[in-house]
VEXVEX-150232 format. One record per residue: x, y, z of N, C-alpha, C in turn. Coordinates in steps of 0.02 Angstrom, whole numbers, plus 50000, padded with zeros to 5 digits. Layout:
% residues N
XYZXYZXYZ...
% end
This chain:
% residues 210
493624925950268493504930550212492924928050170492504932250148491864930950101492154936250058492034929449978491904934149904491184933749886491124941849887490304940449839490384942049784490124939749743489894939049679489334946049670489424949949612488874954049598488484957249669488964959949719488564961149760488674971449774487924970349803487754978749801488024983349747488164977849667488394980649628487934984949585488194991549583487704996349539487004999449567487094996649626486374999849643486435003949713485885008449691485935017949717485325014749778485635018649818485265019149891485065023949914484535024649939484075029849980484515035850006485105033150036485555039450061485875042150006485965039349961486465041349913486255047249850486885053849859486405060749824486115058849748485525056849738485415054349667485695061649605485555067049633485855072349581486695071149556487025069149607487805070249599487965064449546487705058649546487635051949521487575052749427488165051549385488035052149323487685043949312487045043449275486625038349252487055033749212487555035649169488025031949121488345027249168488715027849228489095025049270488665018749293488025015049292487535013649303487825004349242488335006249188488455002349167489354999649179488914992649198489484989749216490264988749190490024988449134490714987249085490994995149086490974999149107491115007149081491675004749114492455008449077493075006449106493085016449155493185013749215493535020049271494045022949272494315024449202495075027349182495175033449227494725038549263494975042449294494815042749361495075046349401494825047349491494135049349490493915054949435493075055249448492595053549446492785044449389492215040049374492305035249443492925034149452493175029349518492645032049584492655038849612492335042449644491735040749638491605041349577490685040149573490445034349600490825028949557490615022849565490715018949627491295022349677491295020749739490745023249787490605029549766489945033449787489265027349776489035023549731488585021749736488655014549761489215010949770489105006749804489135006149880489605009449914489495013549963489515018649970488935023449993488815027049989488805030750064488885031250108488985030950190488975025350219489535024550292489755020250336489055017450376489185011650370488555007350407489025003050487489365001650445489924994650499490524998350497490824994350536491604994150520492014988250472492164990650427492664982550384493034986150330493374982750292493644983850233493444981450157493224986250122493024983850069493414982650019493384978849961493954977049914493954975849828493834980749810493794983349742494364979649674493894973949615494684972249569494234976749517494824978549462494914980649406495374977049369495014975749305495594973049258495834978149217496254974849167496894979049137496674984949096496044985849079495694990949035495144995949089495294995249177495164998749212494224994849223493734990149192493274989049221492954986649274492844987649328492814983749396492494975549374493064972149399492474964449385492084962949454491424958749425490974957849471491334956049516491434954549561491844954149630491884961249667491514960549725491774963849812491834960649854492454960749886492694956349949492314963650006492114960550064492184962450108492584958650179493254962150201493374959350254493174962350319492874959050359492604962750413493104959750479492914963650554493444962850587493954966350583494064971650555494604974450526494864977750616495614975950611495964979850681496074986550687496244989950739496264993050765496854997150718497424994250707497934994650687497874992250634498334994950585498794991250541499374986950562499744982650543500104977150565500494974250519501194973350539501574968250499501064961650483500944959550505500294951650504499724951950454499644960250476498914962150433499244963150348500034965450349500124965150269500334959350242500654955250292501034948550264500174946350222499684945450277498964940650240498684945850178498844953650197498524957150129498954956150060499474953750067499914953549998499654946249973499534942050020499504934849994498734935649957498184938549973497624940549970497664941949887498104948249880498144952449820498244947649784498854945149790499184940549742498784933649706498284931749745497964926749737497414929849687497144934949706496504938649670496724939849609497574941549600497724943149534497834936549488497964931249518498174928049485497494923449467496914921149497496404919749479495864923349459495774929449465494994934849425495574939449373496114938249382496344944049315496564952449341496504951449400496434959749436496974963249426497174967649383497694972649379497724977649417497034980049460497324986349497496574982749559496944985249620496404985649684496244993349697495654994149732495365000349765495114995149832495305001149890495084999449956494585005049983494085000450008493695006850058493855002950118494095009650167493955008450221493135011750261492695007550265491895008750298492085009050399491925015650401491755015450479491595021950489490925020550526490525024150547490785032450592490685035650608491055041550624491245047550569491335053250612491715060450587491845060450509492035063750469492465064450413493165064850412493455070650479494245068350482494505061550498494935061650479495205055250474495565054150567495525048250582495765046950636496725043450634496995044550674497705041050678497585033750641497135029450693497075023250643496905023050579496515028650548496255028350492496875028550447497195034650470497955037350403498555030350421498355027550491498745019650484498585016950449497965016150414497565009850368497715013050302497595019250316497745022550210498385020750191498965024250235499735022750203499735016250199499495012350239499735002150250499245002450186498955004550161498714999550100498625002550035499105008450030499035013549972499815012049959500245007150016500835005649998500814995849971500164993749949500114988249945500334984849888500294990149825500284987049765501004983549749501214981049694501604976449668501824978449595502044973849585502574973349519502074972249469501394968549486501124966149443500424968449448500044970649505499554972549505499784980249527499254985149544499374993149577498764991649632498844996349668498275000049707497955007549689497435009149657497115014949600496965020049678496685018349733496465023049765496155019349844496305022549885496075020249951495505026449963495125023949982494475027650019494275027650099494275032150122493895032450184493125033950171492755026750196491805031850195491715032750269491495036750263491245039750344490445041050362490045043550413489435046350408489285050450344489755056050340489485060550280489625058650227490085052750211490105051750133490875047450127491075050050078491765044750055492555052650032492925052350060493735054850056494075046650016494395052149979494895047849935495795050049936496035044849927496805043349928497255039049882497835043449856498255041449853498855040849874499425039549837500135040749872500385047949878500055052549834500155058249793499955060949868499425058849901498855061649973499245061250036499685056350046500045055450085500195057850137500665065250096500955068950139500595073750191499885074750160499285079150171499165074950245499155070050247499075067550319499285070550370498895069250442499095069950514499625067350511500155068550528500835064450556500805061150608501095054950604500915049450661501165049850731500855049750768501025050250834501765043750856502315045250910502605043850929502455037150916502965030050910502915024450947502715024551015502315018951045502215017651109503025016351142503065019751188503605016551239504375021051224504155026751200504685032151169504615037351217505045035651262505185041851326504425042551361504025036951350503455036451410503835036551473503315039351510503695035751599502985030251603503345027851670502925020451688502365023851696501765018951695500985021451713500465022751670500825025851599500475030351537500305024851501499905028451470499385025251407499745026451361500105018351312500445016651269500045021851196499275019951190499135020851139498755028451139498775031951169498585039451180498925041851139498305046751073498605051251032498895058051062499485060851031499735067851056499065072851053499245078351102498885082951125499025088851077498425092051031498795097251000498915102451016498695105051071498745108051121499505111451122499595118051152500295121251140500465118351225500885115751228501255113251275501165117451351501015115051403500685118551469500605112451537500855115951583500805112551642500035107151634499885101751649499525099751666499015100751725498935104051765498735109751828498185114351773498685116551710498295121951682497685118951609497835112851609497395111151569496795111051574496365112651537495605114151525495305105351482495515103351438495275098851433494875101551372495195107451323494895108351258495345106951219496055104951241496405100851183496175094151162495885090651204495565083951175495925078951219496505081951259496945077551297496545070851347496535066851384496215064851430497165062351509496685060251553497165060451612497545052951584497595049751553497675045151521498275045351491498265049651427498675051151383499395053251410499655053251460500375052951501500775056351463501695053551451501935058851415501895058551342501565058151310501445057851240500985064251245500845069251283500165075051268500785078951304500645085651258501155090051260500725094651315500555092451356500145096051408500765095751475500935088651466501535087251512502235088151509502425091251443502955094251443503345098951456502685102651489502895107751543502945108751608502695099951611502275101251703503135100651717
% end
């Protein structure tokens, strides 16, 4: 893990819509009491997906971001029991040495605007992070076109998660193949505009008719 100090803090980038951008936000100390200054100010520090990683936002108790952005890069595939045991110890440490009362997460990766299965894995795993003593203010997805925001309140608005691996699979199938949204049809009759692939076994409702 790398902490930077004062990094890519406050400053507007070539991609970034300079019209949408209020100039006031530009100061550091301004406290982000609501979702639309939070928005902004996530807007200009990232401003579209370059990499893949996780970014890591503190605020103290009067809502001002302190100089500090973690970026963790490497970020999995998944969310993970492992991946929250080290993200709680993470939090807890940040709070107890910079003062951090509330976290904001971006998740940065390159791609679409809808959100992917892994993606709404990474929002709930870390929009369920906060504590007794610190909160979590907002999880972000940035993508190619820009930045989606989340809370717990957002939740429900999600894709619903596909099956566990290994839940009435038969042998052969691809554990991690998302469901087919596809209205359920012999496999014979598939076209291959549900998004299904030959892969996706019984978890794609393509095969629930064969």
């Amino acid at each position: 893990m790398r902490v930077l100090l004062h990094p890519r803090r406050m400053t507007l980038t070539a991609s970034a819509p300079q019209s949408d951008l209020d100039p006031s936000l530009l100061d550091s100390h301004l406290p982000l009491t609501s979702p639309v200054l939070l928005d902004q100010r996530v807007r200009q520090l990232v401003p579209c997906a370059v990499q893949t990683q996780l970014w890591l936002l503190l605020l103290d108790a009067d809502d001002v971001q302190l100089p500090v952005m973690i970026p963790i890069g490497d970020l999995p595939l998944r969310a993970s029991a492992a991946a929250g045991e080290g993200l709680t110890e993470l939090l807890g440490t940040l709070h107890r040495e910079f003062g951090a009362a509330s976290f904001v997460f971006i998740v940065e990766r390159p791609g679409p605007a809808r959100p992917s299965e892994s993606d709404c894995e990474w929002i709930r795993h870390l929009c369920a992070a906060g504590s007794e003593v610190y909160s979590i203010r907002r999880v972000y997805l940035c993508h190619d076109e820009g930045i989606a925001s989340y809370d717990e309140s957002d939740l429900d608005e999600l894709p619903p998660m596909a099956a566990p691996s290994g839940s009435g699979a038969t042998s052969g199938t691809s554990s991690g193949a998302a469901p087919c949204p596809a209205p359920a049809r012999p496999r014979s009759e598939c076209d291959g505009a549900c998004g299904c692939d030959d892969d996706c076994g019984s978890e794609c409702e393509c095969d629930e008719a064969a």
